[in-house]
C-alpha positions as CSV (number, residue, x, y, z in Angstrom):
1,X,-13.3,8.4,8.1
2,X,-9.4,9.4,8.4
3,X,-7.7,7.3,5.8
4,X,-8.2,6.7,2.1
5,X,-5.9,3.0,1.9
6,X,-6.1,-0.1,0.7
7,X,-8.8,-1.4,3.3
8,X,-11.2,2.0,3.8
9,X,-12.8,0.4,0.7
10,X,-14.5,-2.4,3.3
11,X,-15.0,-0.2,5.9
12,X,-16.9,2.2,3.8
13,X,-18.8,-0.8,2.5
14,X,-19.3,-1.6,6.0
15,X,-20.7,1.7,6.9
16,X,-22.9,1.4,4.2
17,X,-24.2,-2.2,4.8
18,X,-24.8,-1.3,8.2
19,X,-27.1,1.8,7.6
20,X,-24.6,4.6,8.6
21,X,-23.0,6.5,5.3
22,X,-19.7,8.4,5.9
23,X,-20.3,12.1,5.9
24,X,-16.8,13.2,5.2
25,X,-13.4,11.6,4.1
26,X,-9.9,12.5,5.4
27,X,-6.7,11.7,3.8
28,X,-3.5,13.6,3.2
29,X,-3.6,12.5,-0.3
30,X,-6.8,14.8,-0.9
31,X,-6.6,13.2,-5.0
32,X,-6.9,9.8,-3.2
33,X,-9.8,10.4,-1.0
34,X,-11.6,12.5,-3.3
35,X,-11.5,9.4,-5.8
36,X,-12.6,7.5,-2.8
37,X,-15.6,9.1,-2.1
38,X,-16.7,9.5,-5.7
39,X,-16.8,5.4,-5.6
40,X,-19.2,5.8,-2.5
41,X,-21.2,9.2,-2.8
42,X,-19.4,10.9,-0.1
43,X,-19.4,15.0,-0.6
44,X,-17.1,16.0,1.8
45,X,-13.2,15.7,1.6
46,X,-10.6,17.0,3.5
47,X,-6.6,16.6,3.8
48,X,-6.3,17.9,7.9
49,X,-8.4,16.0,9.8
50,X,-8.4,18.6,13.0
51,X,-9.6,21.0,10.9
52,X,-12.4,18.8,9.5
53,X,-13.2,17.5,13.4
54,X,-13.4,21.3,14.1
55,X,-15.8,21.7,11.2
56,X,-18.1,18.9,11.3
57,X,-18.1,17.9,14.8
58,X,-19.0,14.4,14.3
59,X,-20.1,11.6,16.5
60,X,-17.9,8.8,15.5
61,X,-14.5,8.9,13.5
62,X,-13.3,6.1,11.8
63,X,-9.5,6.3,11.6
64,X,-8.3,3.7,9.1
65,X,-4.5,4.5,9.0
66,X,-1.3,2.5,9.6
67,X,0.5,2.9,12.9
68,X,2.6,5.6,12.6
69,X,-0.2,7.9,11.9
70,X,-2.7,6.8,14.2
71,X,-1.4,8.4,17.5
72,X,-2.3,12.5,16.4
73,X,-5.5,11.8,14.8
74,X,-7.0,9.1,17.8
75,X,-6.0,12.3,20.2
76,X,-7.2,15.2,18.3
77,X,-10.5,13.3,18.2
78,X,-10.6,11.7,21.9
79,X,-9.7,15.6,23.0
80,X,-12.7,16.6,21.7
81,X,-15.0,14.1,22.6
82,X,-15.5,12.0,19.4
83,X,-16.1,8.5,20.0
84,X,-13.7,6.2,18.1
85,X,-12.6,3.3,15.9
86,X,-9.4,2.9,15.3
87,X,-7.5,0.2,12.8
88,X,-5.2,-2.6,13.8
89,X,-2.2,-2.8,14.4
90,X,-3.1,-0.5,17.4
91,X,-0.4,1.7,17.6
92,X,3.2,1.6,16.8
93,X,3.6,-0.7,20.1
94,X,2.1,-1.7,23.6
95,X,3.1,1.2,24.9
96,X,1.5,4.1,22.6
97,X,-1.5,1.6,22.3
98,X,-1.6,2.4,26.7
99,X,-1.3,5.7,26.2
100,X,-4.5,6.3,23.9
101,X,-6.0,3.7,26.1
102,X,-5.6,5.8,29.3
103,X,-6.3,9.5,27.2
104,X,-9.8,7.7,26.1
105,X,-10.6,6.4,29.8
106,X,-9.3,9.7,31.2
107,X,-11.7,11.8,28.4
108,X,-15.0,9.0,28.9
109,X,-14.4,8.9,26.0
110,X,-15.2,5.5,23.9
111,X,-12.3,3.9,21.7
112,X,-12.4,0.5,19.8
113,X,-9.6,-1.7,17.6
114,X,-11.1,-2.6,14.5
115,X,-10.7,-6.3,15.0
116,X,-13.0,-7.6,13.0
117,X,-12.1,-11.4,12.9
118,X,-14.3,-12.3,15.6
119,X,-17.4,-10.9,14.1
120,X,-16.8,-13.6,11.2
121,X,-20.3,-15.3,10.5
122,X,-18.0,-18.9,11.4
123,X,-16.4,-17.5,14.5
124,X,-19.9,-16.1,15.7
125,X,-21.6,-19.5,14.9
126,X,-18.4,-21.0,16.9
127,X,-18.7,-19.2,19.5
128,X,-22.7,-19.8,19.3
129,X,-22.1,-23.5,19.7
130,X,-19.4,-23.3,22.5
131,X,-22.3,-21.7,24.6
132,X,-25.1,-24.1,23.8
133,X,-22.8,-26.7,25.3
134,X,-22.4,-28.1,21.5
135,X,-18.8,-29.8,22.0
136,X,-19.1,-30.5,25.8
137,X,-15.9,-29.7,27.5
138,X,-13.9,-27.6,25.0
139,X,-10.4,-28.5,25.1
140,X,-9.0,-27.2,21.8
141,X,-8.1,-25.7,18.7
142,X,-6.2,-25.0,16.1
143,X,-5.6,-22.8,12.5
144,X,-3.8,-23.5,9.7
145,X,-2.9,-19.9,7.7
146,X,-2.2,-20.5,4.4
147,X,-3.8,-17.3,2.0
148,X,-1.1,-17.3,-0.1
149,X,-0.4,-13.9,-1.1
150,X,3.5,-13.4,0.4
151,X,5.5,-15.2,-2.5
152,X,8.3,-13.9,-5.0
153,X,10.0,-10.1,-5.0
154,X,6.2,-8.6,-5.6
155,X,4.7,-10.1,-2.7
156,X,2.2,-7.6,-1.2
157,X,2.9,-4.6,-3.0
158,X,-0.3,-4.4,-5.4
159,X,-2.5,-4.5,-2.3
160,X,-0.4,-3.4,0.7
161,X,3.3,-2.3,-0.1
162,X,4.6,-1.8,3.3
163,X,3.8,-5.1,4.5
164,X,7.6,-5.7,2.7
165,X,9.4,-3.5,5.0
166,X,7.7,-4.0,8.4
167,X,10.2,-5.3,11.0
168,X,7.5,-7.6,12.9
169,X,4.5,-9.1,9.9
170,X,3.6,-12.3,10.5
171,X,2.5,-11.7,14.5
172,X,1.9,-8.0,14.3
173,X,-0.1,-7.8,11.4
174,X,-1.7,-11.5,11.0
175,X,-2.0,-13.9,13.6
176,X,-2.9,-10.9,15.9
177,X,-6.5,-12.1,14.0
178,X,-6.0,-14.9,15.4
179,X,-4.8,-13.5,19.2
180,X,-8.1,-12.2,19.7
181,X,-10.5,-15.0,18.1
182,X,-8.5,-17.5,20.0
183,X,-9.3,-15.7,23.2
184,X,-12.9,-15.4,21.9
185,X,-13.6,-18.5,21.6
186,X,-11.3,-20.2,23.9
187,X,-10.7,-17.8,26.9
188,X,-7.2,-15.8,28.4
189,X,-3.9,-17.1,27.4
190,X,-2.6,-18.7,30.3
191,X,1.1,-19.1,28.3
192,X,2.8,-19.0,24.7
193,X,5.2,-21.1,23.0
194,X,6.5,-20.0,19.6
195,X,9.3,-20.4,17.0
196,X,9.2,-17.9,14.1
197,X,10.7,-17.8,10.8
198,X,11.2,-15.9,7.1
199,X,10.8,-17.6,4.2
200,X,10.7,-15.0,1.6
201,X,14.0,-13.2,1.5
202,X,12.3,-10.1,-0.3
203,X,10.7,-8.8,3.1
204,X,12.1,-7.7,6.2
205,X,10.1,-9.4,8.9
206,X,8.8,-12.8,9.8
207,X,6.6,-14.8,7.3
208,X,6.1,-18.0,8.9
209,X,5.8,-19.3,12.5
210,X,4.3,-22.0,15.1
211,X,3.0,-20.8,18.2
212,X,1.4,-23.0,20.8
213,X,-1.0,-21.4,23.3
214,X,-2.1,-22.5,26.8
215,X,-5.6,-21.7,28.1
216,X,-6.8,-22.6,31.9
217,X,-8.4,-26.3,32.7
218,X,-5.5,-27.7,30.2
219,X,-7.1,-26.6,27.2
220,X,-4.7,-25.7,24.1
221,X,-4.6,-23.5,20.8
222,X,-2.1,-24.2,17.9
223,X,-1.6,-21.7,15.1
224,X,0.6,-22.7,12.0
225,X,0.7,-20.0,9.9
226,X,2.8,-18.9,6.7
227,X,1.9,-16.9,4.3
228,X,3.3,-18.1,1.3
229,X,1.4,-21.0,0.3
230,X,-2.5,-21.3,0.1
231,X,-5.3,-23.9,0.6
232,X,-8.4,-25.3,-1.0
233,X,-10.9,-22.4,-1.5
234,X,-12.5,-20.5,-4.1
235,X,-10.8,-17.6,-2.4
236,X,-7.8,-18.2,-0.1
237,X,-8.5,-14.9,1.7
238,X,-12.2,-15.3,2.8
239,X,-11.5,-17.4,5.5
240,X,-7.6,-17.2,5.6
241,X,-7.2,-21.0,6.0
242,X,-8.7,-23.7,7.9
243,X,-9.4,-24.5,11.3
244,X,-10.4,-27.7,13.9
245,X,-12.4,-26.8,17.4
246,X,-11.7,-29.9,19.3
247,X,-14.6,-31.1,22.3
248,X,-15.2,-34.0,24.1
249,X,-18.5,-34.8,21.7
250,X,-16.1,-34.2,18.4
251,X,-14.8,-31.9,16.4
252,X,-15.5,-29.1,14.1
253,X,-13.8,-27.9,10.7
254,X,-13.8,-24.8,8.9
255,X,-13.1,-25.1,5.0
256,X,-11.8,-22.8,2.7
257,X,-14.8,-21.8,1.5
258,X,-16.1,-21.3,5.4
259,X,-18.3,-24.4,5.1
260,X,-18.3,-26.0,8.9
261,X,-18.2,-29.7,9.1
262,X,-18.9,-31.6,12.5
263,X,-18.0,-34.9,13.3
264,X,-19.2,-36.5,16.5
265,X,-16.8,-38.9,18.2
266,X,-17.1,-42.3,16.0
267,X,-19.4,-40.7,13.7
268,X,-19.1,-39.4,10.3
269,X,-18.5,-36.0,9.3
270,X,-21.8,-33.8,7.7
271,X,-21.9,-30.5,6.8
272,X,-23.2,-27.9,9.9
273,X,-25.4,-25.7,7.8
274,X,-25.6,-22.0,9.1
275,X,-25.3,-18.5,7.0
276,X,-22.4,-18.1,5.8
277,X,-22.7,-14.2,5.3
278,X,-21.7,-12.2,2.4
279,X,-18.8,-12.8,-0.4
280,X,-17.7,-9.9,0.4
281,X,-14.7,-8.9,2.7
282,X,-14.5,-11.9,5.9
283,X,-17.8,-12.8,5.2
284,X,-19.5,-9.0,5.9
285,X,-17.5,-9.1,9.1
286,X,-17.0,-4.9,9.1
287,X,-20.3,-4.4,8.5
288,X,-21.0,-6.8,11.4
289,X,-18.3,-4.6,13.7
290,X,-19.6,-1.7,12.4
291,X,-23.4,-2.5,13.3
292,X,-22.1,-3.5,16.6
293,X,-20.4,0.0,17.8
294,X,-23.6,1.8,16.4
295,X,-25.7,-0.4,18.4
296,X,-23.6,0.5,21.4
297,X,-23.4,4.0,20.8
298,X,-27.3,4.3,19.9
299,X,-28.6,2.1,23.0
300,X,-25.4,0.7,25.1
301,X,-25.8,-3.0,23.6
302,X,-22.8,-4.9,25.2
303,X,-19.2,-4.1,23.9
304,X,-16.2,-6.1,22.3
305,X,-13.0,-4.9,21.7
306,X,-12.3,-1.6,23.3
307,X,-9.5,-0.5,23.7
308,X,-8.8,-1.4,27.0
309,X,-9.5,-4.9,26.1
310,X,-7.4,-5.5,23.3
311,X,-4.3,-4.3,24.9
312,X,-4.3,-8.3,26.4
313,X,-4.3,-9.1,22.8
314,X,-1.2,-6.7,22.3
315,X,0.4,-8.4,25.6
316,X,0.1,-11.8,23.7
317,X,2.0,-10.7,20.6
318,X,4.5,-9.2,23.0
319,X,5.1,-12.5,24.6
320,X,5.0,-14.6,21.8
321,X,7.3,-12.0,20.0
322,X,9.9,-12.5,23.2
323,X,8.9,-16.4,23.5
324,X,10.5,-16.8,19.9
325,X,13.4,-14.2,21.0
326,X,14.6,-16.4,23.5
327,X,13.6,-19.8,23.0
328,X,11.7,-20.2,25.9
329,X,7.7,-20.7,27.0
330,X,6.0,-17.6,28.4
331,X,3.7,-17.3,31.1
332,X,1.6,-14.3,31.2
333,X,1.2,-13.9,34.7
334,X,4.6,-12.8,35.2
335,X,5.2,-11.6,31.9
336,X,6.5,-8.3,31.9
337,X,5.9,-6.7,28.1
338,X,8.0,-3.7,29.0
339,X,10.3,-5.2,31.0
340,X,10.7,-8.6,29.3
């Protein structure tokens, strides 16, 4: 693993859970990652991750670092061969997000976005239902974002400071989640609508914003999202807020607490029972990621988000991003994300 930050912690966990220890840690705080690893039995640390690649020659790196220094350490291990994960946000924009795209393609050489949303224990039982024919004809859905955490001058920095100075949050770093589960469980974004705003003056980006999504046959998406205030749950981060899947046979919530609660059409609401997974991070959704590149690499189960595949998720934030910009809907068909 490259990276010794704020969220390596689930990832190692994830690692763990899933059967596959990290052998080494990189970071270029070596006192950081060597604290790191003490927390989770790892003997090998290392502040030049090249060097340690050279070393080691491992079979999958883990590259849990912000943007700006993902780019060197994706190529120095896609040059060599090493299959790879790499964190979200994917790149410091669309376009370097291409360009590791095409050096992975151009080495055979597998790269996946840690999106880990989808692999949620209530997205997966979502999506479970969607194909069991559970709602009937889909037509749509919507989240409400609410964990709570961006209020007053302090918002973010005990858990992750630079969240206050980055230009794009709200989209970029958030409702990206959302992006990508959205097109899980609903399909491709056909079009976006959205109006985005700040409310806490302390930060330099967007905290707030409505977007309005079209998917093909006339279904819909809505995400409301702020980051100031919370909702009802025991923890306001587990599932991040609440959300309704709308069908022709009723509709389904997720709570809080990630309960789901169908209602058939003129029926009463009762509580879907399914497992909930873990209390730990999203419900043990890294581990469930995590588990899910392994099985790939170890027997060539089925793959989600590769690289090449979340760069429609990228050209979704882009458009929403220029929606917003210029007050206008956005079709993606003849969206041009570099040529807006």
């Amino acid at each position: 693993m490259v990276g010794a930050g704020y969220f390596a912690q689930f990832q190692l966990e994830g690692w763990r859970d899933a059967g596959a220890p990290v052998a080494a840690l990189c970071d270029i705080d070596i006192a950081r990652a060597e604290s790191l690893a003490e927390r989770f039995g790892i003997l090998r640390c290392a502040s030049d991750a090249q060097a340690l690649f050279d070393e080691m020659s491992p079979t999958l790196v883990d590259v849990v670092l912000p943007p700006a220094a993902q780019a060197g350490v994706v190529r120095a291990a896609l040059e060599r061969g090493i299959a790879t994960i790499c964190q979200k946000p994917f790149g410091t924009d669309l376009r370097q997000a291409e360009e590791m795209t095409v050096l992975a393609e151009a080495q055979h050489t597998l790269l996946v976005v840690h999106e880990n949303f989808r692999f949620t224990p209530w997205f997966r039982e979502c999506r479970r239902l969607i194909d069991s024919g559970h709602f009937g004809r889909l037509h749509g859905i919507s989240f409400r974002l609410r964990p709570g955490d961006g209020q007053g001058p302090r918002a973010y920095l005990d858990r992750q400071p630079y969240f206050q100075t980055m230009p794009q949050l709200l989209v970029r770093e958030t409702a990206v989640h959302f992006i990508d589960t959205f097109r899980y469980l609903m399909g491709e974004v056909v079009a976006v609508t959205a109006r985005l705003r700040r409310l806490n003056p302390t930060i330099a980006g967007e905290d707030a914003g409505l977007i309005v999504f079209e998917f093909d046959d006339a279904r819909s998406g809505l995400f409301d999202g702020n980051r100031l205030n919370d909702h009802a749950a025991a923890d306001p981060r587990r599932t991040m807020g609440e959300m309704w899947l709308e069908g022709e046979r009723g509709v389904l919530r997720l709570d809080g607490d990630a309960r789901l609660w169908w209602k058939p059409h003129h029926g009463g609401e009762v509580e879907h029972a399914y497992d909930r997974g873990s209390s730990g991070a999203f419900g043990g959704a890294c581990t469930a990621l995590q588990a899910h590149v392994l099985a790939h690499l170890r027997n060539g189960a089925p793959l989600e988000n590769s690289a090449r595949d979340y760069l429609a998720n990228l050209r979704v934030q882009a458009a929403i991003y220029h929606s917003h910009a210029s007050g206008r809907r956005v079709p993606m068909a003849t969206f041009d994300p570099h040529n807006p």
